[in-house]
N, C-alpha and C positions, 0 to 999 in steps of 0.2 A: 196770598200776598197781603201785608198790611199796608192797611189805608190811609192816608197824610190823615185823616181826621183821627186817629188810632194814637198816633204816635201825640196828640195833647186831649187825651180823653181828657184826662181829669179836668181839663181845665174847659171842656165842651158842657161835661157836666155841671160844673157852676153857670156856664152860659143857659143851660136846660132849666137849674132850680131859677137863676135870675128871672126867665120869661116865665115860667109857670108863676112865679111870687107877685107877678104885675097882673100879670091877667087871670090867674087864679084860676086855670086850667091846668092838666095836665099838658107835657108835652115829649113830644119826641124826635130825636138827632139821629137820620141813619146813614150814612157812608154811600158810593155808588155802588158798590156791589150789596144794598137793602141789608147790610149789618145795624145793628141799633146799638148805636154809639156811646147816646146816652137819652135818660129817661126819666120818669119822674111820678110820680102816684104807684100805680101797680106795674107802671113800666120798669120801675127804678132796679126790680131786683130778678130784671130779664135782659141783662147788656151782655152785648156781644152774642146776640141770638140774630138769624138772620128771618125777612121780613117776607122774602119772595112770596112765600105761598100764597099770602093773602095782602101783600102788600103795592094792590094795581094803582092806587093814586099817587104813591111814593113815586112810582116807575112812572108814571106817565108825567109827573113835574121833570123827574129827568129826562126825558124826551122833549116837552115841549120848551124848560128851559124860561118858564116863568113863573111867577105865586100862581098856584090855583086856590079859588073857594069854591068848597063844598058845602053845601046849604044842607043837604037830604043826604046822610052818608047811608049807604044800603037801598035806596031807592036811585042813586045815580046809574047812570049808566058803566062808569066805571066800574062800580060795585058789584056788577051783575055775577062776574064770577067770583068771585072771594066766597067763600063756605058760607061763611057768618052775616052775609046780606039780608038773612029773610027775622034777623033777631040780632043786629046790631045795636049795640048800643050806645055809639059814638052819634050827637045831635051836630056836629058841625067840625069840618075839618079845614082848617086855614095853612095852606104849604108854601114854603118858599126856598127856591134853592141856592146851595152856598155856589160862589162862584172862584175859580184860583186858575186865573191866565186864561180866560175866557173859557173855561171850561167848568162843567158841575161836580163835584166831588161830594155831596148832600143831602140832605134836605132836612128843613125845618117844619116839625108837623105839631101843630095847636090843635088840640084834642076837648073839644066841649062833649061833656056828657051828660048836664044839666040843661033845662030850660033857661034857669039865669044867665048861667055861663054863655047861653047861646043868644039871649038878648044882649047882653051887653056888648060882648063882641060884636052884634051886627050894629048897634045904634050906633058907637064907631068904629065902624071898620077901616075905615080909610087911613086911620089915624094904628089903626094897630097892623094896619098892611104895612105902611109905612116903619112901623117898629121893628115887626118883624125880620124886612131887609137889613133894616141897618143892622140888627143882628147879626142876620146870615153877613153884611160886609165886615164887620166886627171879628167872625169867626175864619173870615177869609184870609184877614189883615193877618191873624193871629199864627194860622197857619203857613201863610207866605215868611213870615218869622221866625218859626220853626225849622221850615224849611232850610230858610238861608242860615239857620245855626248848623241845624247839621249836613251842611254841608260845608261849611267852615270849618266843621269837626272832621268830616270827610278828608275834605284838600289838608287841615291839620297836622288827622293820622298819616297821610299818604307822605305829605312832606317829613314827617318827624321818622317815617319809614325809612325815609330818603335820608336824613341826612345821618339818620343813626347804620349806615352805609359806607360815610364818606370815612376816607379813612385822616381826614383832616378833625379837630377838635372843632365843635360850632356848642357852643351856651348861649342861652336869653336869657338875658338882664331887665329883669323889672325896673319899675321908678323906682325903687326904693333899694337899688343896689344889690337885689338879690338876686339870684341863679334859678329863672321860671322853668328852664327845660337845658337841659345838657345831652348831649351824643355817649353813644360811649369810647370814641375816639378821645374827648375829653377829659370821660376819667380816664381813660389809659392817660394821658400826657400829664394830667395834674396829680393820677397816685392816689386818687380816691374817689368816691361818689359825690359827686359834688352840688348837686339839686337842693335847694333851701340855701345853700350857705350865701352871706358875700362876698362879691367881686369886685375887687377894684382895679382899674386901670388905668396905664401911665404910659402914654409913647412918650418917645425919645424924641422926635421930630425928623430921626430918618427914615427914610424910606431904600426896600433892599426888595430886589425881584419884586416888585411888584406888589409887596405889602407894605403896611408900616409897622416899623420894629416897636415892641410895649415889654412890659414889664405887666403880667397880669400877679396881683396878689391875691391869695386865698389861705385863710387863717395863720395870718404872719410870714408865712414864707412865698416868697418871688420867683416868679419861672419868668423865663426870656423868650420871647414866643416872636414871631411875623403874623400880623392879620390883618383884615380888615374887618370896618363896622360897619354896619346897616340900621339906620331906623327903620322901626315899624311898629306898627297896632296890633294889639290882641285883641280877642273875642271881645274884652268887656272894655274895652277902648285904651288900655294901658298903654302907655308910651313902654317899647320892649328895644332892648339894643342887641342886636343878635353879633358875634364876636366869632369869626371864623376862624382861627387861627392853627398855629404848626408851631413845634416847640422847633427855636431856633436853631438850637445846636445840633440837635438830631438832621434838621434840613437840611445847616452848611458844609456840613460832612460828606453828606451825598452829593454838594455841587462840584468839589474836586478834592473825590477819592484818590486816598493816598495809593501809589501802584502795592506795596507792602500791604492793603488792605485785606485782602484776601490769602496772601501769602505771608504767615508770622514765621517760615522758617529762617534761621540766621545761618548765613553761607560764608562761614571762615573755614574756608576749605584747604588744608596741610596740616604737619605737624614737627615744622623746621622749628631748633629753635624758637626762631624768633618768633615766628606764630603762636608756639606756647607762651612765650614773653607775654606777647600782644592778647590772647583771653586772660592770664591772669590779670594785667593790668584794667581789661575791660571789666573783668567781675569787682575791680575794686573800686572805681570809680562809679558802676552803673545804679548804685542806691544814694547816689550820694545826688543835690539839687544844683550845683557846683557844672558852671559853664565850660566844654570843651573843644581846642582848639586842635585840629588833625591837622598833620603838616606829612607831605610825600609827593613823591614823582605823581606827573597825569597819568595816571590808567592804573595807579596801583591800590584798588579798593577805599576810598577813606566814604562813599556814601553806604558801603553793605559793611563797615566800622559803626558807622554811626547809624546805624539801623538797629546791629549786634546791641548796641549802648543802649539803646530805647527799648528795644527787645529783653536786656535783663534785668531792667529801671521798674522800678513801682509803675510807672506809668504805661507800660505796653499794651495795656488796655485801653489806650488814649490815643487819639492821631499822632501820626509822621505824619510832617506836612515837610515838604524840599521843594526850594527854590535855589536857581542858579542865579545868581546876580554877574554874572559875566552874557546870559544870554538875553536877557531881558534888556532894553533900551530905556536908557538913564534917564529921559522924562516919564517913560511907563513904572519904573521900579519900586516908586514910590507909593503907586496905587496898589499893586500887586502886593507889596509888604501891610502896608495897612490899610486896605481900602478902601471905595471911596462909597458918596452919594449921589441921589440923582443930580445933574444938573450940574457935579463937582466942575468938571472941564468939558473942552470942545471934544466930540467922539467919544465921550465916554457913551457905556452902558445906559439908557433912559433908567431902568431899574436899580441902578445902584450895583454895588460890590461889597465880597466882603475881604480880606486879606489874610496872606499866609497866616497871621499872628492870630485871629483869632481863628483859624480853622484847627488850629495847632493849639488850641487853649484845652488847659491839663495835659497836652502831650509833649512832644521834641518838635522844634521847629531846626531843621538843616538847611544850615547859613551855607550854601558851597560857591566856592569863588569867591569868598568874601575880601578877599584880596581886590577883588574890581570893582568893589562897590564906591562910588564916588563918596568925594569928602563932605560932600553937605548933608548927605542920607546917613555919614557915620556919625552925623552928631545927634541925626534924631534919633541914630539905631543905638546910641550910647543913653538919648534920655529915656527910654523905652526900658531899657535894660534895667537903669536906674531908679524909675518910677511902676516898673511893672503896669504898665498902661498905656493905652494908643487912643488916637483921635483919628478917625477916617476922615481922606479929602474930603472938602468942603463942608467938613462937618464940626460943631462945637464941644458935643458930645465925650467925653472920655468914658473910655471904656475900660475895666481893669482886666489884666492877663495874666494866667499862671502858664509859662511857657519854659523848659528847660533847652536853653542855647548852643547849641552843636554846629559847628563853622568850621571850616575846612576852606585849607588854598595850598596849591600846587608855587606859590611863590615865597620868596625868604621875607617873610613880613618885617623879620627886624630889623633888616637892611631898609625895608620904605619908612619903618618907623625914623631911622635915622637922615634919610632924603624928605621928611616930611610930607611921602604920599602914604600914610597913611596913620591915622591919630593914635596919640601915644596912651593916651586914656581909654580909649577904646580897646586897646590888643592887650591893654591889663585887665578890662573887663571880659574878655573874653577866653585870655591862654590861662585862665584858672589850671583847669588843668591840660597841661603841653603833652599830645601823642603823635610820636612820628610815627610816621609807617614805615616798613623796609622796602625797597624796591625785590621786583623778581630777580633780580641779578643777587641779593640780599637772602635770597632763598631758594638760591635751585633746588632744593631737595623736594621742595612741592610742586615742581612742574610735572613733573608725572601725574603725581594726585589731581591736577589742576585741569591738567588735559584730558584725563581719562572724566573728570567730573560733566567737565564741557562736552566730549566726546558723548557720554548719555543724553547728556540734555536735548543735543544737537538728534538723537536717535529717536528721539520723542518728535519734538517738531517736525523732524523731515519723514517721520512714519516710517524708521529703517531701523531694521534687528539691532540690538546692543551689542556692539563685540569690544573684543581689549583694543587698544593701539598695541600694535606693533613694535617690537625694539628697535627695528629703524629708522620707523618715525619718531620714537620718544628720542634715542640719539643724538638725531638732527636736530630734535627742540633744542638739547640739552646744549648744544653748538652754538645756539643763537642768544646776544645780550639782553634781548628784549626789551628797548630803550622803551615801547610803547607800554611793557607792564603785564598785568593779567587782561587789562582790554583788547591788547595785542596778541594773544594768546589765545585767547575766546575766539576773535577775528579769522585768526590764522585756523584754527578746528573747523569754526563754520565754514572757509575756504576748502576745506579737505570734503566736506559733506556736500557742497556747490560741485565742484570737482571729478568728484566720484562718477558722477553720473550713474549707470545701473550696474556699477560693479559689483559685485556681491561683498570685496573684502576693501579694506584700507591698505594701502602701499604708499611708500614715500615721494611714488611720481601723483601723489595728489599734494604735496605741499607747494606751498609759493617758488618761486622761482628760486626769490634773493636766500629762502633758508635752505636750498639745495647746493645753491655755489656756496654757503657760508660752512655750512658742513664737509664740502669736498677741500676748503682751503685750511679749515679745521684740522683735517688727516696730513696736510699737508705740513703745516706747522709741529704737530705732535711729534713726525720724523724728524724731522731738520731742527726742533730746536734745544733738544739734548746735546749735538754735539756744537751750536751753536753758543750755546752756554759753555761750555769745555772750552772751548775754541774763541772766545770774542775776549772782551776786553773787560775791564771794571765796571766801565760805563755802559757799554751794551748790552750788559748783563742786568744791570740794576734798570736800564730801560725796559727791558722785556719781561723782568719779571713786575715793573710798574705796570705795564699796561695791560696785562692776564690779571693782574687783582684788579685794576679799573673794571676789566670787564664782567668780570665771572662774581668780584662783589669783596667783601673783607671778613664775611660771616667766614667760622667752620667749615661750614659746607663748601664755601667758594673758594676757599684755599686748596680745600681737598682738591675738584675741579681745579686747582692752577696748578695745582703737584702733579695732578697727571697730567695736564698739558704740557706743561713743561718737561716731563720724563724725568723728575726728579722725587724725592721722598716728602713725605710732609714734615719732617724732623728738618731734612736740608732747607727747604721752603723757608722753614720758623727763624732759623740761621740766620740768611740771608735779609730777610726782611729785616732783622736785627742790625746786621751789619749795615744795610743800605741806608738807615732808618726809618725803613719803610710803614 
């Protein structure tokens, strides 16, 4: 094991030539396990030899724990054993031991082996006892020194162990704006090795979870980081400012994950017409930076539209972030779009917020419902649009955004544009580009596709075999208007899997109630109204064939279905609607 006096020889042995150069002795420094430390005349080029054998006056300073003098060395009684006692030739030994927390770790041995040498030390010895210790406290001082470096080195490594651990970036900053120690969380987040270089930093003066938001710069280029700062002292007393921090973006992303985060598949699922319509027009707008407005029935897909859009955009490696401004309450809406900080308002978060807009920065932010969004929010959501930048509640800050605007409403917006509930400047920044959707009645040809799609899905979650639907069930779908859409659809599947209970197959007495009368009334109209048409009047006619296109839709496909409800041709169909001006 080495010994605290070990670890500053060299610097024992200047202490050793020091006393030997005053007193003009030899002399010698051994450790408490009788190691010889350091030394001087014929000692000098025997360190790190150990002493025990013959070293009993060494041993008994460290036992008794104070100076001893030796007058008669080889004539003491100490001496008795040591080999070399009957032909010694050491004239006087003056010892004094080192001391470190009340304990000996030492000793200092003055070595006369002249008569001079040994007169002069006695005539004063008082004065060279006295020397001596302050020596040996000198040497204590020195060691206790030592000590507490390395173990400042110690706690040091252990800490820089630690924090090169964390999966957070942490740098120290010297006075002088340099980079003393970095993690490697750090270069990962900054993109390079960063130790020597400078750092500069800049908060914003908000604070968000719990950090404060900066700007740290390193060789010209700026990252957006959350931290905090700590002072503190180095080793050699430097003022160090150690920077804890997490690259921002990377953080807010993970506070709310988009649902789409995990799942990039895009779910336009048929292949009606109009659905072909609906992806060629999505592959042609989805490279383009050009804000889009979805217009269609509630429940007929415009957020897994606007998903599709983000999913074939330059950016689908960037957030979907979706908010509903119809579900959010109109003093909250406004934090939730941009953000706020601490202290913004009463109940807020103590840690601050940050908002859709910047969660959604580089990606698709979906506006849904924007139809409801009140009129004061659409002037700030109009200057936003227009200045590509936000300021978070109760903050001064501006912040700039690359956001591509995707907004969707189930209402005739240019009907509120004209009743003035909603701003006219605004739905021109917005209906860039105008997509409607078809309703399901616009597309019976994919209820099949649509059901059987749901129907697997539905065989996953509920842990049950995959099988076909049934033609009786698909039938009855095909029966029903679907006023609710594909959400209604979905709904009605999942109902048939709730239903089932442990049946092994699907049948039609698992559907809802109202799509089993709507299908028996169905059968019912198909007979009666071929000779009802032959048989009614002008008017009755052009009624009934009005309200079989209201329901079944105007597309292709849904005439098809009115031709055959009706019991007529689709050629007769084409006629009629002609004549009726339908």
């Amino acid at each position: 094991m080495i010994s605290v006096l070990s670890n500053i020889q060299d610097d024992i042995c200047n202490y050793a030539d020091a006393i030997s150069g005053i007193t003009g002795t030899d002399v010698e420094i051994i450790d408490e396990s009788l190691m010889r430390i350091a030394g001087t005349g014929k000692y000098r080029h025997m360190l790190n030899e150990n002493v025990a054998k013959n070293g009993y006056i060494y041993r008994h300073v460290l036992q008794v724990r104070e100076t001893v003098l030796i007058k008669n060395p080889g004539e003491h009684p100490l001496c008795q054993l040591c080999e070399k006692h009957h032909y010694c030739s050491e004239m006087l030994d003056l010892n004094a031991p080192i001391f470190l927390n009340n304990r000996v770790i030492g000793v200092i041995g003055i070595i006369c082996s002249t008569q001079t040498q040994r007169d002069t030390l006695l005539s004063q010895i008082d004065k060279f006892v006295t020397f001596i210790e302050q020596i040996a406290v000198m040497i204590s001082s020195k060691v206790f020194e030592c000590l507490e470096r390395l173990r400042a080195q110690e706690t040091l490594g252990a800490f820089r162990r630690l924090i090169d651990a964390m999966d957070r970036g942490v740098v120290a900053i010297d006075g002088k704006g340099r980079i003393w120690h970095a993690n490697h969380s750090a270069d990962r987040i900054l993109n390079r090795e960063v130790q020597g270089l400078p750092l500069t930093i800049e908060t914003t003066g908000d604070s968000l979870y719990g950090d404060e938001e900066a700007w740290l710069t390193l060789e010209g280029q700026k990252h957006h980081v959350l931290c905090k700062q700590i002072s503190l002292s180095s080793l050699d007393n430097d003022r160090l400012t150690m920077v804890i921090f997490r690259d921002a973006h990377d953080y807010l992303s993970t506070i709310a994950p988009s649902p789409y985060e995990s799942d990039t598949q895009v779910r336009l699922i048929g292949h009606s017409p109009s659905m072909e319509q609906l992806r060629s027009t999505i592959g042609k707008i989805a490279n383009s930076y050009a804000s889009v407005l979805i217009t269609g029935e509630s429940g007929s897909g415009k957020e897994v539209v606007a998903f599709a859009i983000h999913q074939s955009s330059p950016r689908k490696a960037a957030p979907f972030v979706t908010i509903n401004c119809a579900a959010i309450p109109e003093q909250l809406l406004e934090s939730e779009l941009f953000g706020y900080v601490r202290g913004a308002f009463s109940g807020a978060d103590p840690k601050g917020r940050v908002g859709k807009f910047e969660l959604a920065n580089g990606g698709s932010l979906f506006l849904d419902e924007i139809g409801d969004m009140p009129l004061h929010l659409q002037a700030k959501l109009l200057r936003v649009l227009q200045e590509k930048a936000i300021t978070r509640v109760g903050s001064n800050n501006t912040i700039n955004i690359d956001v591509r605007i995707i907004a969707a409403t189930n209402k005739n917006i240019s009907a509120m544009v004209e009743n003035n509930q909603f701003r006219e400047d605004l739905f021109y920044r917005l209906n860039v580009v105008p997509l409607v959707l078809p309703s399901l009645r616009e597309r019976r040809a994919d209820i099949a596709v649509l059901a059987q799609y749901f129907a697997d899905e539905f065989s996953l979650s509920y842990q049950r075999p995959s099988q076909k639907l049934p033609d009786d069930v698909i039938n009855r779908l095909y029966a029903w208007h679907w006023p609710g859409n594909i959400r209604e659809l979905r709904n009605v599947i999942e109902y048939i899997f709730v239903m089932r209970g442990e049946a092994a197959g699907i049948n039609a007495s698992h559907l809802p109630p109202y799509l089993l009368t709507a299908a028996d009334s169905r059968k019912s109209t198909m007979m009666a109204q071929p000779r009802q048409l032959a048989h009614q009047g002008q008017q009755a006619e052009r009624d009934a064939i009005e309200n079989v296109i209201q329901r079944l839709g105007s597309s292709v496909e849904g005439k098809k279905q009115a031709a055959t409800e009706l019991g007529i041709s689709i050629a007769t169909l084409y006629r009629k609607i002609k004549l009726y001006g339908l």
